[in-house]
GUKEKE-505851 format. One record per atom (N, C-alpha, C): residue in one letter; residue number from 0; atom name; x, y, z. Coordinates in nm, 4 decimals. Example, Ala and Ser with C-alpha at 12.3 -4.5 7.8 and 13.67 -1.06 7.14 Angstrom:
2
NODE, a, 0, N, 1.3190, -0.5690, 0.7800
NODE, a, 0, CA, 1.2300, -0.4500, 0.7800
NODE, a, 0, C, 1.3200, -0.3300, 0.7800
NODE, s, 1, N, 1.2850, -0.2250, 0.7080
NODE, s, 1, CA, 1.3670, -0.1060, 0.7140
NODE, s, 1, C, 1.2900, 0.0030, 0.7870
This chain:
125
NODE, x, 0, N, 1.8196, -3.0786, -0.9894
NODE, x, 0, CA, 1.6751, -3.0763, -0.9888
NODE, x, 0, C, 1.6319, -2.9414, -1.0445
NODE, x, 1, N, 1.5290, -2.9364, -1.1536
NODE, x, 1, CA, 1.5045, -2.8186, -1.1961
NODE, x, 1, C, 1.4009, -2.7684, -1.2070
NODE, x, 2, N, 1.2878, -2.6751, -1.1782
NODE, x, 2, CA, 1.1802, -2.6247, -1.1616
NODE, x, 2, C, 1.1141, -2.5929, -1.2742
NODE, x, 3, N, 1.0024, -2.6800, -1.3020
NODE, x, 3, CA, 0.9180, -2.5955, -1.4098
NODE, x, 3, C, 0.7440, -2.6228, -1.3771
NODE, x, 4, N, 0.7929, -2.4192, -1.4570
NODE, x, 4, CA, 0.6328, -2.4410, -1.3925
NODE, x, 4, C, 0.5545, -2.4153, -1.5221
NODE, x, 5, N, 0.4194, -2.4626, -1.5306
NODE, x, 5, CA, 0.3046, -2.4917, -1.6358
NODE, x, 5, C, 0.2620, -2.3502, -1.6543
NODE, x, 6, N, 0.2445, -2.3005, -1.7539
NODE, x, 6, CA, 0.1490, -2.2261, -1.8055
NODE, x, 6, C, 0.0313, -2.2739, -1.8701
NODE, x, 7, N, -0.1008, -2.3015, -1.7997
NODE, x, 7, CA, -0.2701, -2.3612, -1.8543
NODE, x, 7, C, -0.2361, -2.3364, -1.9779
NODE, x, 8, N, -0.2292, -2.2173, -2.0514
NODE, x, 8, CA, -0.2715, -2.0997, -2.1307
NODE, x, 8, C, -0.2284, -2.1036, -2.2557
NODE, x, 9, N, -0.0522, -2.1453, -2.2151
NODE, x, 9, CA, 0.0153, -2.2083, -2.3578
NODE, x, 9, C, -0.0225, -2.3346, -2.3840
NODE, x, 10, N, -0.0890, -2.4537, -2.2919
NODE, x, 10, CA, -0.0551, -2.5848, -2.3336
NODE, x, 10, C, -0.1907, -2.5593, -2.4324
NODE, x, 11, N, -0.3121, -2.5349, -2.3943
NODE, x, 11, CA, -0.3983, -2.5144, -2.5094
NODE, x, 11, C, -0.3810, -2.4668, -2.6187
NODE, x, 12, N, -0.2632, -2.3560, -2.6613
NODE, x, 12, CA, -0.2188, -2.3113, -2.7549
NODE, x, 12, C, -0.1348, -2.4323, -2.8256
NODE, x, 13, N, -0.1270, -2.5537, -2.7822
NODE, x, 13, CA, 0.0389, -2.6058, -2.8466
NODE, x, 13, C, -0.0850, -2.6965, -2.9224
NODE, x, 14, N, -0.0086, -2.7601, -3.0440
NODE, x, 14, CA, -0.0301, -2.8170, -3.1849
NODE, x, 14, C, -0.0804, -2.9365, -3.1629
NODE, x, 15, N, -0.1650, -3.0232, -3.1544
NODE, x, 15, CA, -0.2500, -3.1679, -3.1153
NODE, x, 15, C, -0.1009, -3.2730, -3.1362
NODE, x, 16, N, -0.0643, -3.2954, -3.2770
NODE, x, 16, CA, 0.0764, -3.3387, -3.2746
NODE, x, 16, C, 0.1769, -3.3568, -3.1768
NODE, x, 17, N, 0.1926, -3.2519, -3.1361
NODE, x, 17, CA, 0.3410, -3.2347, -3.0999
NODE, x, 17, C, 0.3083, -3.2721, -2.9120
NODE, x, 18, N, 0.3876, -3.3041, -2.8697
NODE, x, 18, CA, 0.3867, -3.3665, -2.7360
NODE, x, 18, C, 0.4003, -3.3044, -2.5901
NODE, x, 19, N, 0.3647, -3.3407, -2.4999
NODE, x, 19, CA, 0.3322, -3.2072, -2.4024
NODE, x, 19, C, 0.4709, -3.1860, -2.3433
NODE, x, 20, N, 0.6023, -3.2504, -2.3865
NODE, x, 20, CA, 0.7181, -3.2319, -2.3609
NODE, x, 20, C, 0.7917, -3.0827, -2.4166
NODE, x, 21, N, 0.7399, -3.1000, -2.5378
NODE, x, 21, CA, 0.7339, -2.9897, -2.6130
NODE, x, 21, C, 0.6898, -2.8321, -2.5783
NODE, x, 22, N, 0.5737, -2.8564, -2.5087
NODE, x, 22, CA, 0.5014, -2.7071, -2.4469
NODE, x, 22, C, 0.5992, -2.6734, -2.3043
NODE, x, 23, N, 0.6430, -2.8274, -2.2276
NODE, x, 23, CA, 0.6873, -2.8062, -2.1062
NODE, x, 23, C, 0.8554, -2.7272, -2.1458
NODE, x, 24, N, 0.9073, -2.7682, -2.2096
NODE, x, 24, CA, 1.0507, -2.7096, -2.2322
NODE, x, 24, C, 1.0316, -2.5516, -2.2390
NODE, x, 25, N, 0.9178, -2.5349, -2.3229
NODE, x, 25, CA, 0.9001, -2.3635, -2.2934
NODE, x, 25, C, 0.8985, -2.2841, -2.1857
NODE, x, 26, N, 0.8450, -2.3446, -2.1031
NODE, x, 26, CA, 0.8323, -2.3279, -1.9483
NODE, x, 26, C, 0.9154, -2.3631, -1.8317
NODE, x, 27, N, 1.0470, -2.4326, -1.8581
NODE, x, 27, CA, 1.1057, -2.4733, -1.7995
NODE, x, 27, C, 1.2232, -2.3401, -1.7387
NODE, x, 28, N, 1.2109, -2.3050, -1.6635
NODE, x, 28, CA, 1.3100, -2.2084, -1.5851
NODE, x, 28, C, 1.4702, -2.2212, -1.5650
NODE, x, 29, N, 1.5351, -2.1566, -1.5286
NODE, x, 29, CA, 1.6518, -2.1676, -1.5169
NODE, x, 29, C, 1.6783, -2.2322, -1.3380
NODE, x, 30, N, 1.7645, -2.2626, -1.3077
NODE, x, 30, CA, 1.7497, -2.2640, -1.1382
NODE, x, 30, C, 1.7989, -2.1661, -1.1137
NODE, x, 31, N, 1.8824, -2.1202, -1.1301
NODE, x, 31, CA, 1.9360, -1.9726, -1.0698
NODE, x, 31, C, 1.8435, -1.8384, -1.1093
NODE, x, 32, N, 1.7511, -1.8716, -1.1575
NODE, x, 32, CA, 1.6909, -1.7541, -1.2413
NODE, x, 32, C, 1.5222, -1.7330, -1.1396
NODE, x, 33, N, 1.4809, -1.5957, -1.1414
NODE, x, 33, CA, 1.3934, -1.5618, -1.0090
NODE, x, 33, C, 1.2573, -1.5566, -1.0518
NODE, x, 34, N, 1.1446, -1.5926, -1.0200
NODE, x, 34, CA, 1.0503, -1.6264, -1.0964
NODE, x, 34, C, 0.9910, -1.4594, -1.1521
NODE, x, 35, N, 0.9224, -1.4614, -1.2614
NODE, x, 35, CA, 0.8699, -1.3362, -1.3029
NODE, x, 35, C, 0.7312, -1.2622, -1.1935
NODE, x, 36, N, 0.7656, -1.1510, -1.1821
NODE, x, 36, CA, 0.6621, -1.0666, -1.1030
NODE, x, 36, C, 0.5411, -1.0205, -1.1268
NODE, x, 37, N, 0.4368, -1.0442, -1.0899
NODE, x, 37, CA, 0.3317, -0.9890, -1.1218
NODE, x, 37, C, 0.2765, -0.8923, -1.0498
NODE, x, 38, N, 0.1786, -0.7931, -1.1404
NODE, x, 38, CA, 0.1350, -0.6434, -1.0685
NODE, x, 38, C, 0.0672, -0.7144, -0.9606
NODE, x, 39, N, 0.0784, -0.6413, -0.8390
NODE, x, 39, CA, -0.0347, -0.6895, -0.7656
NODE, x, 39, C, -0.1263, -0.5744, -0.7039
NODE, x, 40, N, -0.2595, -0.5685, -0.8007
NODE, x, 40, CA, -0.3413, -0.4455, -0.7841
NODE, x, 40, C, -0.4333, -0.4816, -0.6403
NODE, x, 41, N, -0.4168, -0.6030, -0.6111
NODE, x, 41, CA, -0.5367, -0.5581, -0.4944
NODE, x, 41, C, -0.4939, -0.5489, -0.3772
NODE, x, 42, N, -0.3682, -0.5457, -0.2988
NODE, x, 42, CA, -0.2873, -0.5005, -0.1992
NODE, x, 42, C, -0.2930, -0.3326, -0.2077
NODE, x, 43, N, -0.2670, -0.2909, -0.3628
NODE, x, 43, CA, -0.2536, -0.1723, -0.3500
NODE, x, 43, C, -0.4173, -0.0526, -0.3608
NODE, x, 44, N, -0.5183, -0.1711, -0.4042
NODE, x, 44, CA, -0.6757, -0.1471, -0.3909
NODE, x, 44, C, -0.6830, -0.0826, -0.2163
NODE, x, 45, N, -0.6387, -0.2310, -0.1229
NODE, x, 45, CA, -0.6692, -0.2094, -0.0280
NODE, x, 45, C, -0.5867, -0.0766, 0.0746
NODE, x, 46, N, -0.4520, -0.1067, 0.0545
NODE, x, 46, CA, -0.4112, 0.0324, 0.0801
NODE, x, 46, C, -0.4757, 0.1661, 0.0861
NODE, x, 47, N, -0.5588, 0.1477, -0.0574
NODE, x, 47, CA, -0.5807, 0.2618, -0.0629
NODE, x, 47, C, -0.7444, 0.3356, -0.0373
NODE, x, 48, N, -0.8095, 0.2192, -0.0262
NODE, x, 48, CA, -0.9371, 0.2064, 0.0881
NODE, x, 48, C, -0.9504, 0.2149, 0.2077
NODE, x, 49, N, -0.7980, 0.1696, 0.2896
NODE, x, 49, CA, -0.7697, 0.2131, 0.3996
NODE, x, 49, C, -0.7382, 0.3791, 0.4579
NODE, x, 50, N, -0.6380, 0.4240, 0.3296
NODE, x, 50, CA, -0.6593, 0.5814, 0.3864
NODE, x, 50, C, -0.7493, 0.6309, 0.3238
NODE, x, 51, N, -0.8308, 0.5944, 0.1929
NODE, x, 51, CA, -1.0235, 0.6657, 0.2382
NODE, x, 51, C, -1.0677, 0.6386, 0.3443
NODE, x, 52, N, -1.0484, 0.5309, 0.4139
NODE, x, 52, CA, -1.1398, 0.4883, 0.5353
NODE, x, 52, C, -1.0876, 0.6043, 0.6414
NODE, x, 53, N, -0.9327, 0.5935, 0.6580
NODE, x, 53, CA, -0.8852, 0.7010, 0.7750
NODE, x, 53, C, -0.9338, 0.8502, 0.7273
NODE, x, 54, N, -0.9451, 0.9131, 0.6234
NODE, x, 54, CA, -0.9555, 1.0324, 0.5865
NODE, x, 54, C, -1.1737, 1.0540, 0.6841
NODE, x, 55, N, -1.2130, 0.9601, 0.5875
NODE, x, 55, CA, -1.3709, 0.9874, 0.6306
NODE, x, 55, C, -1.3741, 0.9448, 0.7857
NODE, x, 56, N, -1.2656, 0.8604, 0.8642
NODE, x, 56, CA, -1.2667, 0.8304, 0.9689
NODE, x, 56, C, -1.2712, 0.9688, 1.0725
NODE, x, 57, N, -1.1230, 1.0378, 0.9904
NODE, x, 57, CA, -1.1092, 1.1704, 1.0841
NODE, x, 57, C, -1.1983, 1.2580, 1.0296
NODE, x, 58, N, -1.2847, 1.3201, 0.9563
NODE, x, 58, CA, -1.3352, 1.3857, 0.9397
NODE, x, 58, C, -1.5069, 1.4000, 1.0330
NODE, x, 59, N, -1.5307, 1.2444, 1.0304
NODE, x, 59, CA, -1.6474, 1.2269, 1.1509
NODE, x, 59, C, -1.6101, 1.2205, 1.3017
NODE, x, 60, N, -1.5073, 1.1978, 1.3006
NODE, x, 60, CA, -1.4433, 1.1627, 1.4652
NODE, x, 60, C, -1.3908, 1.3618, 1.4806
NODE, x, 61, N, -1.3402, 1.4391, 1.3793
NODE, x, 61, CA, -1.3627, 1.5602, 1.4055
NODE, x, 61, C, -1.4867, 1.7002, 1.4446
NODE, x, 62, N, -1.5381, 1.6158, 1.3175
NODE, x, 62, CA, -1.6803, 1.6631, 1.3583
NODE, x, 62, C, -1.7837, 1.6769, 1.4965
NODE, x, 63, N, -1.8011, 1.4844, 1.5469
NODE, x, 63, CA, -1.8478, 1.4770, 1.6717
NODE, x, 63, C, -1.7261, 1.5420, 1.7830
NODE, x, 64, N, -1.6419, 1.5729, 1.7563
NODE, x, 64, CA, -1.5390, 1.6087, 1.8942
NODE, x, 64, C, -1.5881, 1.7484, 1.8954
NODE, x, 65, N, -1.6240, 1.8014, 1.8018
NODE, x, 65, CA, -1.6617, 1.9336, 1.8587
NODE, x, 65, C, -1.7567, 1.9242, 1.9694
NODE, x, 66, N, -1.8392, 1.8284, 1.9616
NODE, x, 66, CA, -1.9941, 1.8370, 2.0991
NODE, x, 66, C, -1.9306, 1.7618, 2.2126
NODE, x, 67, N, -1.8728, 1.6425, 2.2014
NODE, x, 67, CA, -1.8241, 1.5351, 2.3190
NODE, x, 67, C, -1.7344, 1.5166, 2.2959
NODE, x, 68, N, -1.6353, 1.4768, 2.3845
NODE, x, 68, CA, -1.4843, 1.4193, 2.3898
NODE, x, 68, C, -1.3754, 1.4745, 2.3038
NODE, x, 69, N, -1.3927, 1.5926, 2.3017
NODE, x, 69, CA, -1.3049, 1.6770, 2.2601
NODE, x, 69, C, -1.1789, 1.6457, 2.2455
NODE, x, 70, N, -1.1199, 1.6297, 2.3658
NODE, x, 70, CA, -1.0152, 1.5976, 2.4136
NODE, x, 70, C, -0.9624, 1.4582, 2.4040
NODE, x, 71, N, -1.0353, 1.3823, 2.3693
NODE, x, 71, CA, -0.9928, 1.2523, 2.2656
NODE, x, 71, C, -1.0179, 1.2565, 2.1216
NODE, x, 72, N, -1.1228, 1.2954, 2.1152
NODE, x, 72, CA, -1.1381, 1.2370, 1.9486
NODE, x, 72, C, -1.0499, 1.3808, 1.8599
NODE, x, 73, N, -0.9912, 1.4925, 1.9061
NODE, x, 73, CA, -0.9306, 1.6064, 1.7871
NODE, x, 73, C, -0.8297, 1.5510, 1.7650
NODE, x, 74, N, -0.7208, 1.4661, 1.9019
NODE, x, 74, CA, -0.6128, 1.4626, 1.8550
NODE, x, 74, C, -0.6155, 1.3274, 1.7472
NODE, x, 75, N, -0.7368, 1.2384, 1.7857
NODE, x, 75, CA, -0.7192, 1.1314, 1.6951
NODE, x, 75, C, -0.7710, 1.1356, 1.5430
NODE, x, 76, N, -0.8524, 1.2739, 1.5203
NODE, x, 76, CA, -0.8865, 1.3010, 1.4051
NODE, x, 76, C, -0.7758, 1.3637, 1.3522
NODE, x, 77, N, -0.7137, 1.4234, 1.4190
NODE, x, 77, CA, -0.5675, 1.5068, 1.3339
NODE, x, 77, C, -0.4594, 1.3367, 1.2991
NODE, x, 78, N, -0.4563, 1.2591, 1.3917
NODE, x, 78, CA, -0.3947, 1.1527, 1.3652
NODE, x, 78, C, -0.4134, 1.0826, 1.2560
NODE, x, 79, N, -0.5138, 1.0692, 1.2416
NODE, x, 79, CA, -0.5778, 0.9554, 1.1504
NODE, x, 79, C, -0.6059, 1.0563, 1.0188
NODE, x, 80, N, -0.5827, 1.1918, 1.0105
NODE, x, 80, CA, -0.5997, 1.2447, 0.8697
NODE, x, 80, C, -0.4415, 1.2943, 0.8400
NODE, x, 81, N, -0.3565, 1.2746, 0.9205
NODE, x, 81, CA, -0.2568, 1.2767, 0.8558
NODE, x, 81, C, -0.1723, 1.1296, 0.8221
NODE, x, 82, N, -0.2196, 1.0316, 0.8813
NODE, x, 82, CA, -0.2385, 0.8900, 0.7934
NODE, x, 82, C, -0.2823, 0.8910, 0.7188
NODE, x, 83, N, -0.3852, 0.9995, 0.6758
NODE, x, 83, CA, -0.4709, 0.9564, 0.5027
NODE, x, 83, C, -0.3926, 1.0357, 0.4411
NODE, x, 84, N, -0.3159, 1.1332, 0.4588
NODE, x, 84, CA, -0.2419, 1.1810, 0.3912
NODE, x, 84, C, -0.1284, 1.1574, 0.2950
NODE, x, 85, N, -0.0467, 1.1142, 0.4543
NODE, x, 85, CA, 0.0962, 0.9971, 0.3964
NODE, x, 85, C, 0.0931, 0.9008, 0.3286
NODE, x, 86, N, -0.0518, 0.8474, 0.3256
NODE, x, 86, CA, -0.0932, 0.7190, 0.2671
NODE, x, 86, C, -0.1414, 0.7742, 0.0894
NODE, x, 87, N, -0.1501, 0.8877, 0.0580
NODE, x, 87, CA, -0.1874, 0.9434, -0.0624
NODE, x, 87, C, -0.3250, 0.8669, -0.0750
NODE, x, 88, N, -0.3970, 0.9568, 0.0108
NODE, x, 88, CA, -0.5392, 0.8797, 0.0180
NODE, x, 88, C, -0.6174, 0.9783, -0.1357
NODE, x, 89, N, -0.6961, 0.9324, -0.1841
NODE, x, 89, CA, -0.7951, 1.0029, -0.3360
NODE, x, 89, C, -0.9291, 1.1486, -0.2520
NODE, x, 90, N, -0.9061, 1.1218, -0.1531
NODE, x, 90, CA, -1.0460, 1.1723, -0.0518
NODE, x, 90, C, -0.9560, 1.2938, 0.0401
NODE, x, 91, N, -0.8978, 1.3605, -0.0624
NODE, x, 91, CA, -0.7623, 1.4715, 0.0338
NODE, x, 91, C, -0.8517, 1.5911, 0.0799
NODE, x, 92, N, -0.9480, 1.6182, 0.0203
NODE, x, 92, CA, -1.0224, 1.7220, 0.0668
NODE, x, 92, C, -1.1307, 1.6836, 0.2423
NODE, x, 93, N, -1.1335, 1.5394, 0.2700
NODE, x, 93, CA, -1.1839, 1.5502, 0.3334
NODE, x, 93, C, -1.0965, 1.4875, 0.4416
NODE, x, 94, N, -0.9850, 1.4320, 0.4138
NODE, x, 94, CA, -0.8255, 1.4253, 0.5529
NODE, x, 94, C, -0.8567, 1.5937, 0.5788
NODE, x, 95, N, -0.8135, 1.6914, 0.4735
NODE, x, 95, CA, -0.7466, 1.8053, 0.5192
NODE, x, 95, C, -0.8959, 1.8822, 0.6227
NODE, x, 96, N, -0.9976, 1.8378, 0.5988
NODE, x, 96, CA, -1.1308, 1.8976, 0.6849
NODE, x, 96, C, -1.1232, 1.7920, 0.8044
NODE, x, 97, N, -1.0922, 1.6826, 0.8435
NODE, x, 97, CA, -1.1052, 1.6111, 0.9097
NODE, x, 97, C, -0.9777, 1.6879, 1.0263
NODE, x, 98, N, -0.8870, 1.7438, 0.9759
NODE, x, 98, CA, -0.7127, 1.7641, 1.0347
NODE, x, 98, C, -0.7736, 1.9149, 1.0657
NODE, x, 99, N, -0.8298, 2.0052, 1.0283
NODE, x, 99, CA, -0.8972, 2.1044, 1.0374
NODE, x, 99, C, -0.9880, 2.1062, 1.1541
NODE, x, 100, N, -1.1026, 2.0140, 1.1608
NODE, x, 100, CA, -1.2133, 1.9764, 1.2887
NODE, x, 100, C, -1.1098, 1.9351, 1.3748
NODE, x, 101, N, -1.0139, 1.8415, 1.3592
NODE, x, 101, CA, -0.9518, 1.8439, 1.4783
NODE, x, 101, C, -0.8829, 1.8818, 1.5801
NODE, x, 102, N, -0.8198, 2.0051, 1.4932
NODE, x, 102, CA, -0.7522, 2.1515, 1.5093
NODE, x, 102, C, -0.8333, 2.2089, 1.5834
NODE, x, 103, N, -0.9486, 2.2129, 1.5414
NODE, x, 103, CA, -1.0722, 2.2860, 1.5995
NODE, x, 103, C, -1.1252, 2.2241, 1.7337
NODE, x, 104, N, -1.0972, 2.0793, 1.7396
NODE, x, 104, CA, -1.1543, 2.0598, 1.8786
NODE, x, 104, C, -1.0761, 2.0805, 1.9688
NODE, x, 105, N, -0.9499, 2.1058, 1.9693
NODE, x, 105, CA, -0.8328, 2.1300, 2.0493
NODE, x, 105, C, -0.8608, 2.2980, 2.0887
NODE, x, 106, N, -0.8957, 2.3803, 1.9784
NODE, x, 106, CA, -0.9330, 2.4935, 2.0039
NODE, x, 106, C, -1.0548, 2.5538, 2.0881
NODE, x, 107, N, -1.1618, 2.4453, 2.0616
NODE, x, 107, CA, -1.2643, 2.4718, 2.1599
NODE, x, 107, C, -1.2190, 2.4126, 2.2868
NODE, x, 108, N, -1.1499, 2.3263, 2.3045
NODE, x, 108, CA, -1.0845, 2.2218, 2.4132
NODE, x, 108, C, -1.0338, 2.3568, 2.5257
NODE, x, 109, N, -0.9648, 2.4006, 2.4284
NODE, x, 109, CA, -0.8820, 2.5314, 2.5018
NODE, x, 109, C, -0.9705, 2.6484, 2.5399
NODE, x, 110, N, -1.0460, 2.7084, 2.4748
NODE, x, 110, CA, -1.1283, 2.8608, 2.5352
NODE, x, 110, C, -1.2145, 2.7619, 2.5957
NODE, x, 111, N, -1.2768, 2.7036, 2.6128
NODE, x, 111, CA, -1.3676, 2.5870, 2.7171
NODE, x, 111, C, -1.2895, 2.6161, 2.8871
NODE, x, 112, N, -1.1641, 2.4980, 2.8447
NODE, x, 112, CA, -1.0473, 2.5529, 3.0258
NODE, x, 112, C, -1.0570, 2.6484, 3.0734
NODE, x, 113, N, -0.9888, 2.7699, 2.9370
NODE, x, 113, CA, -1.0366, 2.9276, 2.9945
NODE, x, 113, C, -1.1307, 2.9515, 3.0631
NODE, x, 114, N, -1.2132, 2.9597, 3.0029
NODE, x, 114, CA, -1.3146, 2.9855, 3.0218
NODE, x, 114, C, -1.4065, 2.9577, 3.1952
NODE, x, 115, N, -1.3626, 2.8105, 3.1857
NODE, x, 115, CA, -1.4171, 2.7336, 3.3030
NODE, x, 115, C, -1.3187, 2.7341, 3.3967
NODE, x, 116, N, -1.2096, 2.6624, 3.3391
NODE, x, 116, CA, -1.1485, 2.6824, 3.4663
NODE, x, 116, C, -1.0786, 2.5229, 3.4743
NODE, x, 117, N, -1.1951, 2.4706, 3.4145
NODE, x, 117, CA, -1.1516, 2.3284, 3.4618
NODE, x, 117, C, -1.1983, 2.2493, 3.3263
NODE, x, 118, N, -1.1392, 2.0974, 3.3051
NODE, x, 118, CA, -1.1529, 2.0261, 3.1557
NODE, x, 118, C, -1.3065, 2.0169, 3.1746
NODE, x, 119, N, -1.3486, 1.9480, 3.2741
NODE, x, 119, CA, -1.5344, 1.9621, 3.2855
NODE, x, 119, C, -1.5770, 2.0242, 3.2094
NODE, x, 120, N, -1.7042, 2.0496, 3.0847
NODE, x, 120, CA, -1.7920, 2.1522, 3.0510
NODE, x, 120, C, -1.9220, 2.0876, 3.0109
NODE, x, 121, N, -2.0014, 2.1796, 3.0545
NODE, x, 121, CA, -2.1593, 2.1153, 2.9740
NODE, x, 121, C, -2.2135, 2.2354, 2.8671
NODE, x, 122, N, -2.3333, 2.1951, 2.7825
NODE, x, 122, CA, -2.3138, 2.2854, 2.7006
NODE, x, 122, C, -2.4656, 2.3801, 2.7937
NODE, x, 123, N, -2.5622, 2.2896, 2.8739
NODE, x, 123, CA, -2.6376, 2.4276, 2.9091
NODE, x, 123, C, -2.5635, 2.5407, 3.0309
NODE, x, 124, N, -2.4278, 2.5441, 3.0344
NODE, x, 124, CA, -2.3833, 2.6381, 3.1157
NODE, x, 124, C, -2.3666, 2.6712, 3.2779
């Protein structure tokens, strides 16, 4: 039993004459033989919308951690911008500010304890 598959593209190309047996033999595959590969750009579209998404993800989730939830959202902004990283995200300037704010909320996280004493803080004092 042997596999063949149609190409639309050639049969319109083939000669009014000649018979659609004719176009099919062109197309006819080997069985042992592996079908041909095609690019596939929109897997690698989305990939790569995903680490823009993580890069601008950590960069706002760094940002707000400086005022609230410090202590959740730095480490997940450092997380999620070094996913945009590994991922060779196009938006590197704003992973590496996002990995930066998050650095930073860990840092206010910390003279905050000092400071207080305890993870608790408000900002009127």
């Amino acid at each position: 039993m042997t596999l063949t598959l149609i190409d639309r593209t050639r049969c319109t190309d083939a000669a009014p004459d000649k018979g659609a047996d004719t176009v099919l033999d062109k197309d006819v595959t080997e069985p042992g033989a592996a079908p041909e590969e095609t690019p596939e750009a929109a897997p690698r579209r989305a990939v790569g919308r995903e680490a823009d998404g993580l890069a601008v993800a950590s960069f706002v989730l760094g940002l707000v951690g400086l005022l609230v939830f410090n202590i959740v959202l730095g480490p997940m902004a450092i997380v999620m911008a070094l996913l945009a990283l590994a991922r060779h995200t196009r938006r590197r300037g704003r992973a590496f500010l996002g990995l930066a704010l998050g650095v930073a909320d860990l840092a206010v996280l910390a003279a905050l304890v000092t400071a207080n004493g305890t993870v608790a803080w408000s900002i009127g004092g």
